[in-house]
N, C-alpha and C positions, 0 to 999 in steps of 0.2 A: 119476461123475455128480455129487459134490459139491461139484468145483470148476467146474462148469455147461456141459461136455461130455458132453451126453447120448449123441449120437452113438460116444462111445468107450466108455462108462460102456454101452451097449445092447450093444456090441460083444465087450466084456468078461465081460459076464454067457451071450453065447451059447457055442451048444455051438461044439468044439474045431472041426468039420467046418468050420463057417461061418466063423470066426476065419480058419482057415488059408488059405479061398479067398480071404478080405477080402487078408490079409498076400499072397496071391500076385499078387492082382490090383493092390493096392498095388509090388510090388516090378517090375512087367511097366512097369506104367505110367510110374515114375521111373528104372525102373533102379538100384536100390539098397534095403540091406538098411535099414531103418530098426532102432531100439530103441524101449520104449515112449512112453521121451519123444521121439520125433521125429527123433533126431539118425541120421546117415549112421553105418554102421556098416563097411558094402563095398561097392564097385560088383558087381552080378548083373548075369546074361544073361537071356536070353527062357526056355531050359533049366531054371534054378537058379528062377525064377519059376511056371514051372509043377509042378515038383516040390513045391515050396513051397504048390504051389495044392490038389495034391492029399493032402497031409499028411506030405510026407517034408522032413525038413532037410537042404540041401543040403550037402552034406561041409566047404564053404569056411565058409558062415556057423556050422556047427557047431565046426569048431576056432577060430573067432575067438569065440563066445560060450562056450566052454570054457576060452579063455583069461582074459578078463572074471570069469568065474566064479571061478578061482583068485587071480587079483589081488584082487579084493575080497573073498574068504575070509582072504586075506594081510593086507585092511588090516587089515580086523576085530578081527582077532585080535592086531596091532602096537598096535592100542588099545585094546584090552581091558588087554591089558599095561601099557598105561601106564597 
């Protein structure tokens, strides 16, 4: 909300239920997994969409956001180091 995106900032603040349906109705409509910031993450089905809608993480987008998750633990820490 305080970069003057109320719309996501309204989005962010509800419950997890609402969130998930937003994210599947988003992913139905484009066909792909988005991140917070916008950016393409994988191409989804109508399937992975509606899972998605009702609060399950689809197995694909789950290993690619586990992978994300380790790489950037990786960087973290390679600078922290330094």
């Amino acid at each position: 909300m305080l970069t003057g995106d109320v719309g996501a900032g309204l989005l962010e603040m509800s419950p997890a239920a609402v969130r998930n349906a937003a994210k599947g109705v988003d992913m139905a409509a484009t066909g792909m997994y988005r991140d917070a910031k916008g950016y393409k993450v994988l191409d989804t089905n109508t399937l992975e969409a509606a899972l998605k809608g009702i609060g399950f993480q689809p197995n694909s987008v789950a290993t690619i956001q586990e992978a994300n998750g380790i790489n950037q633990g990786a960087k973290a820490f390679y600078n922290l180091r330094a």
